[in-house]
Backbone as XML, in Angstrom:
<?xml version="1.0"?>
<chain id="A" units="angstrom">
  <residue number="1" name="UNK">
    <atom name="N" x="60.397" y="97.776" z="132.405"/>
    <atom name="CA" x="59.003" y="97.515" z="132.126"/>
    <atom name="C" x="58.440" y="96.647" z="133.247"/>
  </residue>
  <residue number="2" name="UNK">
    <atom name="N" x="57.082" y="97.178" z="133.765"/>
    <atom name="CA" x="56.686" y="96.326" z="134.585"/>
    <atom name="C" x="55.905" y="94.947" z="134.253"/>
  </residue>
  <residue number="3" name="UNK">
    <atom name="N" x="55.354" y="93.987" z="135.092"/>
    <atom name="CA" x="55.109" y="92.757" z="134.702"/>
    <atom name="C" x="53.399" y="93.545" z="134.100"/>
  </residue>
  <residue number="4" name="UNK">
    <atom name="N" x="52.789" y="94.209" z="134.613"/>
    <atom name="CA" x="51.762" y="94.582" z="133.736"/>
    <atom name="C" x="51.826" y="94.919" z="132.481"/>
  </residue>
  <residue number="5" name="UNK">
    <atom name="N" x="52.669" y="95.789" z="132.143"/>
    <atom name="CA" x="52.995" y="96.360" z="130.975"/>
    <atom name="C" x="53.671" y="95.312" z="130.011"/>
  </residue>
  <residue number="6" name="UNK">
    <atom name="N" x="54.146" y="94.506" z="131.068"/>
    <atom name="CA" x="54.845" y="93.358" z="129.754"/>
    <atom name="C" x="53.692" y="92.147" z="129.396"/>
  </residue>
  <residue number="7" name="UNK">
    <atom name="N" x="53.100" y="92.148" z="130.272"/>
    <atom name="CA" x="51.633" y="90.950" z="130.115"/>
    <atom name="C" x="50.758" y="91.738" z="128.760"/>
  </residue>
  <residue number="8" name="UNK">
    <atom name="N" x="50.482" y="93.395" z="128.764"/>
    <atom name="CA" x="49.679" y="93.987" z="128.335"/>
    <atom name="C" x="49.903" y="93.929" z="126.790"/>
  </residue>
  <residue number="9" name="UNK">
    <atom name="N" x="51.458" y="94.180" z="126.510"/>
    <atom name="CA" x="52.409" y="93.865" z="125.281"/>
    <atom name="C" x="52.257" y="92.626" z="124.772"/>
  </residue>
  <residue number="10" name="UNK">
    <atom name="N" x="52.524" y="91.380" z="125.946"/>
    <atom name="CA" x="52.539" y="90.377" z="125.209"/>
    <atom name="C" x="51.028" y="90.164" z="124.595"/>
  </residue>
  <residue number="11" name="UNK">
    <atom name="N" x="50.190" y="90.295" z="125.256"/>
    <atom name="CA" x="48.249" y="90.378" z="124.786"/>
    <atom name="C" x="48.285" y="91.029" z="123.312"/>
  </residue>
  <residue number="12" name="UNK">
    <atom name="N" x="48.795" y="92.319" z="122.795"/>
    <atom name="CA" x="49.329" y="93.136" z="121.619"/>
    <atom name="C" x="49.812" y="91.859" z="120.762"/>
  </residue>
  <residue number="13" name="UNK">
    <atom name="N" x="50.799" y="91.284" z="120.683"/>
    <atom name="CA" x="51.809" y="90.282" z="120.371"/>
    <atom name="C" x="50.607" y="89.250" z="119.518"/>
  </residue>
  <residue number="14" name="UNK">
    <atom name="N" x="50.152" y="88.689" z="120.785"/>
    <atom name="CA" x="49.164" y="87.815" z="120.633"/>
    <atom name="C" x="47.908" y="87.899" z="119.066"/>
  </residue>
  <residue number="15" name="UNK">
    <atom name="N" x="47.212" y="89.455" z="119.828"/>
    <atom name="CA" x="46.328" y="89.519" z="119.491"/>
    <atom name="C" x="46.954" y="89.349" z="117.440"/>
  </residue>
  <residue number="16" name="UNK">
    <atom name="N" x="48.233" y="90.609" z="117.271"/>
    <atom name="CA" x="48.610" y="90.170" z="116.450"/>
    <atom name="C" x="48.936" y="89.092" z="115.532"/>
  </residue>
  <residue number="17" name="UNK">
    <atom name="N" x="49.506" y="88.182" z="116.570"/>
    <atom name="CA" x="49.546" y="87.060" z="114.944"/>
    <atom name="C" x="48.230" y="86.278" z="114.987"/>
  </residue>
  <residue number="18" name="UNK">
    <atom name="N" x="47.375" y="86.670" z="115.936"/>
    <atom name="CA" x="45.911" y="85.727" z="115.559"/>
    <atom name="C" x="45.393" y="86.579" z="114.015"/>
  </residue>
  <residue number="19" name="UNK">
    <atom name="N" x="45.486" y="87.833" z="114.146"/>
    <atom name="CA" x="45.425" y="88.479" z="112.780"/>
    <atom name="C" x="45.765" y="88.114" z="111.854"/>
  </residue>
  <residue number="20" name="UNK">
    <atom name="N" x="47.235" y="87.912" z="112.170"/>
    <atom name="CA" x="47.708" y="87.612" z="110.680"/>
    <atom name="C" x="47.387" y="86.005" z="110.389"/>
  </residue>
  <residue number="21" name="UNK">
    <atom name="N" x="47.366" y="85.569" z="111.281"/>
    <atom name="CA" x="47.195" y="84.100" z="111.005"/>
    <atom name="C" x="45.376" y="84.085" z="110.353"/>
  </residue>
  <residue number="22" name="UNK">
    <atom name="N" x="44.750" y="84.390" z="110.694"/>
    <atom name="CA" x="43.304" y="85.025" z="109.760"/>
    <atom name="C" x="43.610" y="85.251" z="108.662"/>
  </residue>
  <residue number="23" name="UNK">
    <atom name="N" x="44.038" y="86.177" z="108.317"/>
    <atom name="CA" x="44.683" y="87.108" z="107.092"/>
    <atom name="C" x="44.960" y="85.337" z="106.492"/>
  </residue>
  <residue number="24" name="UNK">
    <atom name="N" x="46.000" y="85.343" z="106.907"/>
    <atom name="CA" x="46.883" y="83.713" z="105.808"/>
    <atom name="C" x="45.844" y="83.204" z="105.515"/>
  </residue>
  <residue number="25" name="UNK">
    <atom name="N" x="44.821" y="82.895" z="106.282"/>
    <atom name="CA" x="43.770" y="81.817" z="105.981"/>
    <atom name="C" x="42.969" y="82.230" z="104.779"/>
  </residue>
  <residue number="26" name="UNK">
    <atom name="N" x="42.399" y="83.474" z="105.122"/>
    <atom name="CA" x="41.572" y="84.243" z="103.500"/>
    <atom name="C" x="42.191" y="84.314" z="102.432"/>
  </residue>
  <residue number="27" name="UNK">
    <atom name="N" x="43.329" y="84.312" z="102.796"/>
    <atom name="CA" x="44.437" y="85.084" z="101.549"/>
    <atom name="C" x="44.480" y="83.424" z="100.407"/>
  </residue>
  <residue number="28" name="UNK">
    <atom name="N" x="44.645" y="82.223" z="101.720"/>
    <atom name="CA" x="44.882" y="80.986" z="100.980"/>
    <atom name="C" x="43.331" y="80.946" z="100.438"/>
  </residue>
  <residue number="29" name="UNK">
    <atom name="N" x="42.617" y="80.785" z="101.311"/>
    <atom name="CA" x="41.131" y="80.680" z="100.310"/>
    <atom name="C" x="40.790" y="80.983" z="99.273"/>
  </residue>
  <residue number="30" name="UNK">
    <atom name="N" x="41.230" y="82.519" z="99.535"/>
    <atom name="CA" x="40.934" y="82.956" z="97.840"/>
    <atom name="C" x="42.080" y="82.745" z="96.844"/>
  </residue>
  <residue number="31" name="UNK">
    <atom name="N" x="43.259" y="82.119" z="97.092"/>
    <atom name="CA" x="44.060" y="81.726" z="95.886"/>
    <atom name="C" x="43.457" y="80.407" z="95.758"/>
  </residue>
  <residue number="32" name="UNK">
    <atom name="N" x="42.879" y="79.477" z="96.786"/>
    <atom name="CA" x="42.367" y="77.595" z="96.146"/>
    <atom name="C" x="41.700" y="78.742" z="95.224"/>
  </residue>
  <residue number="33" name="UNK">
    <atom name="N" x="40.269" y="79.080" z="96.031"/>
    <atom name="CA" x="39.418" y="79.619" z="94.964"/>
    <atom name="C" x="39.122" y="79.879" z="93.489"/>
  </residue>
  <residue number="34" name="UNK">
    <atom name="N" x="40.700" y="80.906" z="93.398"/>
    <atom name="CA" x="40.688" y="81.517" z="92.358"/>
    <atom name="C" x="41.753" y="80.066" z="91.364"/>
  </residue>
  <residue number="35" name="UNK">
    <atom name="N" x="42.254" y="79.604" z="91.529"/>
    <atom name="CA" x="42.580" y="78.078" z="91.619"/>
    <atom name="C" x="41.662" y="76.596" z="90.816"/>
  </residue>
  <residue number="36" name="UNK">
    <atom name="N" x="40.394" y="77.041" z="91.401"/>
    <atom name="CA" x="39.251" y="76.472" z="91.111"/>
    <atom name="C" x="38.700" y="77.109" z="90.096"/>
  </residue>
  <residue number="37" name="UNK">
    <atom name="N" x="38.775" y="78.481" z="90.041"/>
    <atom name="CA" x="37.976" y="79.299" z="89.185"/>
    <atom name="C" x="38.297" y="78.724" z="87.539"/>
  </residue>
  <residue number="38" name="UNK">
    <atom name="N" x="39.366" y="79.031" z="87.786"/>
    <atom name="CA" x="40.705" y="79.241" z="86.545"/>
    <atom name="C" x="40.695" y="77.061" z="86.311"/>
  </residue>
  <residue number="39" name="UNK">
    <atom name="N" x="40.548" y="76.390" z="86.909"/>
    <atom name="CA" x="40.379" y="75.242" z="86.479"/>
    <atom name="C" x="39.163" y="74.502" z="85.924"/>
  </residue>
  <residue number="40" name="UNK">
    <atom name="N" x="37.949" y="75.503" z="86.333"/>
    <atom name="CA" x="36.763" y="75.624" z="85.314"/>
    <atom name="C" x="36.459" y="75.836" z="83.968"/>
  </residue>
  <residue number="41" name="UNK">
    <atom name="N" x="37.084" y="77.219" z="84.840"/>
    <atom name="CA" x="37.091" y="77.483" z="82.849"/>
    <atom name="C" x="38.543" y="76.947" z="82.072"/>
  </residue>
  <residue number="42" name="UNK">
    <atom name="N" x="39.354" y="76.510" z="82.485"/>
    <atom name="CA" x="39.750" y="76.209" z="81.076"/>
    <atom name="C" x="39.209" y="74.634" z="81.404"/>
  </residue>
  <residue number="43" name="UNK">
    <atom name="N" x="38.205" y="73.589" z="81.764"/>
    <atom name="CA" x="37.647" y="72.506" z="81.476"/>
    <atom name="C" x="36.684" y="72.910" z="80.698"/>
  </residue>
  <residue number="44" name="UNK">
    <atom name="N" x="35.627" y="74.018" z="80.874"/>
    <atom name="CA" x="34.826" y="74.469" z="79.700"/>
    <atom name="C" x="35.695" y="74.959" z="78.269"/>
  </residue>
  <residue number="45" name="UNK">
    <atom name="N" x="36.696" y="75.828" z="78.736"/>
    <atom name="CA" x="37.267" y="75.964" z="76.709"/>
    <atom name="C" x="37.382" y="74.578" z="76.157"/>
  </residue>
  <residue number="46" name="UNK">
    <atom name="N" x="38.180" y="73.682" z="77.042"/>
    <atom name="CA" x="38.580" y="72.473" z="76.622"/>
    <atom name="C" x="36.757" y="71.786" z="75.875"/>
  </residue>
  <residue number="47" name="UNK">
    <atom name="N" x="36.156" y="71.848" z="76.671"/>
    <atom name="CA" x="34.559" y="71.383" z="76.079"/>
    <atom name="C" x="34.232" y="72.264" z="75.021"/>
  </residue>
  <residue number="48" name="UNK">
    <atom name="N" x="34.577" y="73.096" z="75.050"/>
    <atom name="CA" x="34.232" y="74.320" z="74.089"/>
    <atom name="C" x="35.052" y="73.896" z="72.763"/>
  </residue>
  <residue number="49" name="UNK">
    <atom name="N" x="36.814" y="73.506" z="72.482"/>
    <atom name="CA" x="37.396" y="73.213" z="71.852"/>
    <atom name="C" x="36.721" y="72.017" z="71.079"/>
  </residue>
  <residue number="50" name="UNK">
    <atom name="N" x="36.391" y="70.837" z="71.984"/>
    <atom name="CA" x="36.415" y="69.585" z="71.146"/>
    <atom name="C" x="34.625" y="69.635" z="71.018"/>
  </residue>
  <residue number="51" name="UNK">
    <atom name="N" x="33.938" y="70.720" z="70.699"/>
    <atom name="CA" x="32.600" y="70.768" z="69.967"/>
    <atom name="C" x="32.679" y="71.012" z="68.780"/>
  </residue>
  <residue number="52" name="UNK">
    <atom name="N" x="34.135" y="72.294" z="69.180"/>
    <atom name="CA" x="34.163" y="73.237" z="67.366"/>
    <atom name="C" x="35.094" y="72.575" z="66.547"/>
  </residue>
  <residue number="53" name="UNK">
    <atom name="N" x="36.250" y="71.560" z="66.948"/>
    <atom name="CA" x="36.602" y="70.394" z="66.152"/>
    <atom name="C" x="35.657" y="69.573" z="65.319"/>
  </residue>
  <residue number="54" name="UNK">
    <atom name="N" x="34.682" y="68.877" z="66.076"/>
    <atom name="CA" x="33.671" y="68.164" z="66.032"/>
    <atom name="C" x="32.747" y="68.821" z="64.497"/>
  </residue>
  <residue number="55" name="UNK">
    <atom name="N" x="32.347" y="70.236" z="64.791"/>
    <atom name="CA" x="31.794" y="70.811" z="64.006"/>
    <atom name="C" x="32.579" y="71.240" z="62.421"/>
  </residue>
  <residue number="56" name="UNK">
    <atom name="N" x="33.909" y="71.297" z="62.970"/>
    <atom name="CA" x="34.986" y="71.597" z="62.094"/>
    <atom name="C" x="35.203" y="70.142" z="61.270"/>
  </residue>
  <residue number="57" name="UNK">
    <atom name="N" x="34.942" y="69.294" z="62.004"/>
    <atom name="CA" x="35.061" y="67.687" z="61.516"/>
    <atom name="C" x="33.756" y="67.654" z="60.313"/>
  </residue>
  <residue number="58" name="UNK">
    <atom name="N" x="32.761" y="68.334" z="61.011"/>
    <atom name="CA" x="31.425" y="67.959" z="59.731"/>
    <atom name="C" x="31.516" y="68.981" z="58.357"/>
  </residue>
  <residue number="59" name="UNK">
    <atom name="N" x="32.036" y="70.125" z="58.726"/>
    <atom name="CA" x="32.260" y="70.979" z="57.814"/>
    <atom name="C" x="33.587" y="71.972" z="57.918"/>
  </residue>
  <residue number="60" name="UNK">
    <atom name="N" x="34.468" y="71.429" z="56.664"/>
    <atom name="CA" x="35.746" y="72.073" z="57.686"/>
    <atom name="C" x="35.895" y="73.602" z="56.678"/>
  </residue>
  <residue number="61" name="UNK">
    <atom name="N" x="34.949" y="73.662" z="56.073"/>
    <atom name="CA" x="34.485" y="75.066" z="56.107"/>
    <atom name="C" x="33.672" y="76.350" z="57.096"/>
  </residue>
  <residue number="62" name="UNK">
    <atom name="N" x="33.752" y="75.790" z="57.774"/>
    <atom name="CA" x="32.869" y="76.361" z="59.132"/>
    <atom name="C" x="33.837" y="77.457" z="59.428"/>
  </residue>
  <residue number="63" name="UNK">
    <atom name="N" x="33.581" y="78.682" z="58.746"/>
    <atom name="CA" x="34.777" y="79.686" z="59.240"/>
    <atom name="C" x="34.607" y="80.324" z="60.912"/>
  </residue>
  <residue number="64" name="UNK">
    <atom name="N" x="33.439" y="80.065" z="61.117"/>
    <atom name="CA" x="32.776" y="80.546" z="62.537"/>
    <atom name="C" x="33.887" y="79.794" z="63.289"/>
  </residue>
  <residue number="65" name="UNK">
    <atom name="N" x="33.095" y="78.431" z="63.514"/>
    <atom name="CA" x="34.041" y="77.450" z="64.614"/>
    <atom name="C" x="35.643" y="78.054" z="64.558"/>
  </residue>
  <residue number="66" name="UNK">
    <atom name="N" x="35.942" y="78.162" z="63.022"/>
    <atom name="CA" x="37.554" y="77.959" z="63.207"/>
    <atom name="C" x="37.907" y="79.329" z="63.665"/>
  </residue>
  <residue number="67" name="UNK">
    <atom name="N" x="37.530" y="80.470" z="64.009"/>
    <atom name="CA" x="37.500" y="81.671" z="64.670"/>
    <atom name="C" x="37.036" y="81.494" z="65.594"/>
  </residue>
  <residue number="68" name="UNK">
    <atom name="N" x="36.099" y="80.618" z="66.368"/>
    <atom name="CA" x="36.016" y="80.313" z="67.478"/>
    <atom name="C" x="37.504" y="79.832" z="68.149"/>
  </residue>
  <residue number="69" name="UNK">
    <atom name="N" x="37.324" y="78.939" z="67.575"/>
    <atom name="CA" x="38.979" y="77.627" z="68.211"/>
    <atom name="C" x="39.988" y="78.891" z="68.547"/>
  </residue>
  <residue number="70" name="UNK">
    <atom name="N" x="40.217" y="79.803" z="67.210"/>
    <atom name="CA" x="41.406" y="80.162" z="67.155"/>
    <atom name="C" x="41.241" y="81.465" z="68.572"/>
  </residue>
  <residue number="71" name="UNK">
    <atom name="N" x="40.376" y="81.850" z="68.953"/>
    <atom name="CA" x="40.399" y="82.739" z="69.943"/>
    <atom name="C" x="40.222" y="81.886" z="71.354"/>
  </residue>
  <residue number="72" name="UNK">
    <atom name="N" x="40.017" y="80.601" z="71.326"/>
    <atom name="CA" x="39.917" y="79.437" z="72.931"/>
    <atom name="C" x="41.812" y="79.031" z="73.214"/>
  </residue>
  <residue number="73" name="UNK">
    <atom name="N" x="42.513" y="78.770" z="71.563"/>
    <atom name="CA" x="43.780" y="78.541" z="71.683"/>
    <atom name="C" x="44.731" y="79.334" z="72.156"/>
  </residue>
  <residue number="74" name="UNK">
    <atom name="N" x="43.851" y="81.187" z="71.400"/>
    <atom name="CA" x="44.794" y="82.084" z="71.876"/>
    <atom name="C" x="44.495" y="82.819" z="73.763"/>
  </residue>
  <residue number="75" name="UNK">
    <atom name="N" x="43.707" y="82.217" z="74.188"/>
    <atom name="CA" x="43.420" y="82.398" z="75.067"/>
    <atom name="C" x="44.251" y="81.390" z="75.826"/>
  </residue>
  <residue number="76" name="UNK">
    <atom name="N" x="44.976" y="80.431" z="75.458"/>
    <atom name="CA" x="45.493" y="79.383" z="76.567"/>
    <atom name="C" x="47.179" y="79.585" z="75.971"/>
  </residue>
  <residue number="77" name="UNK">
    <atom name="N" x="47.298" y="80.434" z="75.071"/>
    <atom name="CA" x="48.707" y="80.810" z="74.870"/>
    <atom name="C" x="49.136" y="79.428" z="73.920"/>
  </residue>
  <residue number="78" name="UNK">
    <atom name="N" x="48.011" y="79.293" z="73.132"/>
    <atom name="CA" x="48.514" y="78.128" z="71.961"/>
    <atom name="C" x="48.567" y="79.276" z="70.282"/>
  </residue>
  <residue number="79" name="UNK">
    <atom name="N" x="49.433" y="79.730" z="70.671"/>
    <atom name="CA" x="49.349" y="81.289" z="69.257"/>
    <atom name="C" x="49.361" y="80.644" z="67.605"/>
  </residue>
  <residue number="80" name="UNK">
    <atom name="N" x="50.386" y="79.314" z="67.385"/>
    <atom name="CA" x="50.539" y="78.847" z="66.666"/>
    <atom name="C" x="49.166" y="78.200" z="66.074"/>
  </residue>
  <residue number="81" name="UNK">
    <atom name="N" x="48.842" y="77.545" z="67.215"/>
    <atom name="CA" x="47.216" y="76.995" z="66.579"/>
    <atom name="C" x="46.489" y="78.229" z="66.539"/>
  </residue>
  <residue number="82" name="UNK">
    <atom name="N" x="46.393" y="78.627" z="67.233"/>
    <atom name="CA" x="45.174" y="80.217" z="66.903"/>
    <atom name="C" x="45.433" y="80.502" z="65.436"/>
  </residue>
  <residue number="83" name="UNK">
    <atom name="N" x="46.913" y="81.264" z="65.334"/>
    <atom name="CA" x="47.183" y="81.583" z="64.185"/>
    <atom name="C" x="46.948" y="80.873" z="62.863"/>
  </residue>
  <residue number="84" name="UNK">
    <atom name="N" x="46.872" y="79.506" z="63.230"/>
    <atom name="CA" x="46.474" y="78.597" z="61.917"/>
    <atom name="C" x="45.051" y="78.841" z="61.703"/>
  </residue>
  <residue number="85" name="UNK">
    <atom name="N" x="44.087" y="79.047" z="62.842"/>
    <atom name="CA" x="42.648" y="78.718" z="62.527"/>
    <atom name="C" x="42.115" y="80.384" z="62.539"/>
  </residue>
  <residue number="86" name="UNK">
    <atom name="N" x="42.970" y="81.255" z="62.731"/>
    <atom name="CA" x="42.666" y="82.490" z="62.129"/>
    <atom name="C" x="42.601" y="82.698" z="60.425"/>
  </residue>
  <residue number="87" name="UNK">
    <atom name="N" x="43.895" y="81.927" z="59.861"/>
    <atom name="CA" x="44.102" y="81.662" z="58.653"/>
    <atom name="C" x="42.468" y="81.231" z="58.208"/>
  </residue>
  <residue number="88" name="UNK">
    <atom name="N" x="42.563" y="80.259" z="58.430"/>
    <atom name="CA" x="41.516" y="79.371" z="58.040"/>
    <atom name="C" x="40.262" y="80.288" z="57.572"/>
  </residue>
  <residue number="89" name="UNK">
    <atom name="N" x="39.975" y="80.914" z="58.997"/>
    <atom name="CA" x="38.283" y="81.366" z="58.919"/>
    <atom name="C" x="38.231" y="82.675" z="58.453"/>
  </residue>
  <residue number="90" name="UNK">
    <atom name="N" x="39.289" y="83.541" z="57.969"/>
    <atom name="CA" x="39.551" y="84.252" z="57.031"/>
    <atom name="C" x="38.739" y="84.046" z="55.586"/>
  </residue>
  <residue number="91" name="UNK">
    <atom name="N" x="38.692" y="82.385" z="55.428"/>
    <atom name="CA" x="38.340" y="82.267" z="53.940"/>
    <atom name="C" x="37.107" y="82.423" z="54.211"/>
  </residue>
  <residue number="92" name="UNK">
    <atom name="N" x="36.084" y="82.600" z="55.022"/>
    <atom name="CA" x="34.424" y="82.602" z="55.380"/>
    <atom name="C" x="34.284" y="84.459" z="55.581"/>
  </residue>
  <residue number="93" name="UNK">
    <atom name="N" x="35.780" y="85.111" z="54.670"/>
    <atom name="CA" x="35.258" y="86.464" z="54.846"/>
    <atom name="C" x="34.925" y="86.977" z="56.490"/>
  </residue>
  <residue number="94" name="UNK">
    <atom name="N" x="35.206" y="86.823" z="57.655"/>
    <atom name="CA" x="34.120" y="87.104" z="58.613"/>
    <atom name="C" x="36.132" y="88.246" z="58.897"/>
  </residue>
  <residue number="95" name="UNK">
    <atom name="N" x="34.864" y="89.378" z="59.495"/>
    <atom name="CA" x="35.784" y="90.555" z="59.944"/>
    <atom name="C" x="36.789" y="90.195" z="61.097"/>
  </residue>
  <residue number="96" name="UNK">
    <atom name="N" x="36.005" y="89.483" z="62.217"/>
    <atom name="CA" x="36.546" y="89.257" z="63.058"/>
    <atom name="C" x="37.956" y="88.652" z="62.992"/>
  </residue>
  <residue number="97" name="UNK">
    <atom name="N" x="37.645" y="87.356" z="62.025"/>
    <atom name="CA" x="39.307" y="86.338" z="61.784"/>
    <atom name="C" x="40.065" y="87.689" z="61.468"/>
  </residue>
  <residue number="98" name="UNK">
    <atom name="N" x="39.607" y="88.513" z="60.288"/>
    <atom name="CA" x="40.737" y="89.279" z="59.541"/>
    <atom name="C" x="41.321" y="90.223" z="61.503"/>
  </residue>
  <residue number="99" name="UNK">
    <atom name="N" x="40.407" y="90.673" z="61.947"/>
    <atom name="CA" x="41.017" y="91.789" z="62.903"/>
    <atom name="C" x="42.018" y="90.170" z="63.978"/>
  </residue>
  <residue number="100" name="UNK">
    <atom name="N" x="41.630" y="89.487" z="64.485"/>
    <atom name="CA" x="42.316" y="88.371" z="65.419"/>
    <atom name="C" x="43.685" y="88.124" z="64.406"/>
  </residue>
  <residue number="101" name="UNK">
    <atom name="N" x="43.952" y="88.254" z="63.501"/>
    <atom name="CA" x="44.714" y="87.468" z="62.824"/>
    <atom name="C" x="45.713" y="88.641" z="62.245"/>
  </residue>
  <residue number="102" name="UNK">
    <atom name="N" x="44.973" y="89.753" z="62.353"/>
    <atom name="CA" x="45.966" y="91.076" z="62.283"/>
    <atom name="C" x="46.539" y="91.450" z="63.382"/>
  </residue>
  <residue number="103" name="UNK">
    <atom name="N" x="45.838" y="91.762" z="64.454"/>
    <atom name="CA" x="46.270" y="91.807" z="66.136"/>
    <atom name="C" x="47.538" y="90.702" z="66.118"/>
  </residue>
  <residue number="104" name="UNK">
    <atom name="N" x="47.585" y="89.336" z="65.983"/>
    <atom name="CA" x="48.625" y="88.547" z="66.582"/>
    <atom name="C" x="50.131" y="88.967" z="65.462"/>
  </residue>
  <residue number="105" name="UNK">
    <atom name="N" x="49.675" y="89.032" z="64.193"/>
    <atom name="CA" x="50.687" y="89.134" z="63.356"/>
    <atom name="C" x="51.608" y="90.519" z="63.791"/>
  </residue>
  <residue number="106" name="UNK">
    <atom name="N" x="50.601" y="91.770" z="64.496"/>
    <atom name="CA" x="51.316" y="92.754" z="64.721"/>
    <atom name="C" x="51.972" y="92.327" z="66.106"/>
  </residue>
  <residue number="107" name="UNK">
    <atom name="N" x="51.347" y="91.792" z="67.178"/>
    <atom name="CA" x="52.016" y="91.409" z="68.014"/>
    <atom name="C" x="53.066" y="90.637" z="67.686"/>
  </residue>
  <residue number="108" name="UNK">
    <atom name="N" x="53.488" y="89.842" z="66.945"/>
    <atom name="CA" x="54.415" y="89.139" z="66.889"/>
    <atom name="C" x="55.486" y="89.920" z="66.412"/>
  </residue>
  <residue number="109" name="UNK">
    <atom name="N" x="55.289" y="90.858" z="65.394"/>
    <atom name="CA" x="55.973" y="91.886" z="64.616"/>
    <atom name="C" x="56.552" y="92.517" z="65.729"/>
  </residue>
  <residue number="110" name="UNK">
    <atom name="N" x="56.276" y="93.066" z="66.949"/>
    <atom name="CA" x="56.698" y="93.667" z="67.918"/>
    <atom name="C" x="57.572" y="92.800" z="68.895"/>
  </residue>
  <residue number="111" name="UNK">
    <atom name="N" x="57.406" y="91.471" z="69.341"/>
    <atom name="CA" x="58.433" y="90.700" z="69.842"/>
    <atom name="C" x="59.547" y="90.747" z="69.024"/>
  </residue>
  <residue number="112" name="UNK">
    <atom name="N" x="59.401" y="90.055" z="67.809"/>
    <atom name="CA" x="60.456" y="89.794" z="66.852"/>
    <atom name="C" x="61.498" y="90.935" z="66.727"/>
  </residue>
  <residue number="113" name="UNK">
    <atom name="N" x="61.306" y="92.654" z="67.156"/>
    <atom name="CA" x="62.202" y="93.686" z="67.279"/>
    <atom name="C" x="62.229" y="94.271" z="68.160"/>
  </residue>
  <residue number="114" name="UNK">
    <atom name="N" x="62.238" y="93.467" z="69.500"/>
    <atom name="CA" x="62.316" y="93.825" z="71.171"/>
    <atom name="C" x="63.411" y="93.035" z="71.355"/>
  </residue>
</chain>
């Protein structure tokens, strides 16, 4: 190989990891990003949680809130609490608790014989 051809290669070389070294940089951005994203919202469920306590505190018949909670808990992989406040808001009749509270029981039914 001549010294042109090897200068021309190494320029190739070059140009390459300036690429990838770009690439790394976006790639990290959008994981802080998504990083940030995901640390928003669960500071809003968390705000979201200690309203429908709050509300659950004034009336702990509030079958709404407690079908609220129980779908913010099952969203953060707290199943046990979900599952309790699915119970709960069941007694306010509302369709939704009954379908959230059927969904996890069948899901669980399916771990338990895997």
């Amino acid at each position: 190989m001549t010294n042109s051809q090897l200068t021309a290669t190494l320029k190739h070389y070059e140009a390459a990891i300036e690429t990838l070294q770009q690439s790394q940089s976006v790639l990290l951005a959008e994981e802080v990003l998504s990083i940030l994203n995901r640390r928003d919202a669960l500071q809003v469920a968390l705000q979201e949680a200690k309203y429908l306590q709050q509300a659950i505190s004034l009336n702990a018949d509030n079958a709404q809130a407690h079908l609220y909670l129980g779908v913010i808990y099952e969203e953060y992989q707290e199943v046990d609490k979900a599952q309790k406040q699915y119970r709960i808001a069941t007694g306010g009749d509302l369709p939704g608790a009954y379908n959230s509270l059927l969904l996890y029981l069948i899901m669980e039914k399916r771990c338990a014989y895997s």
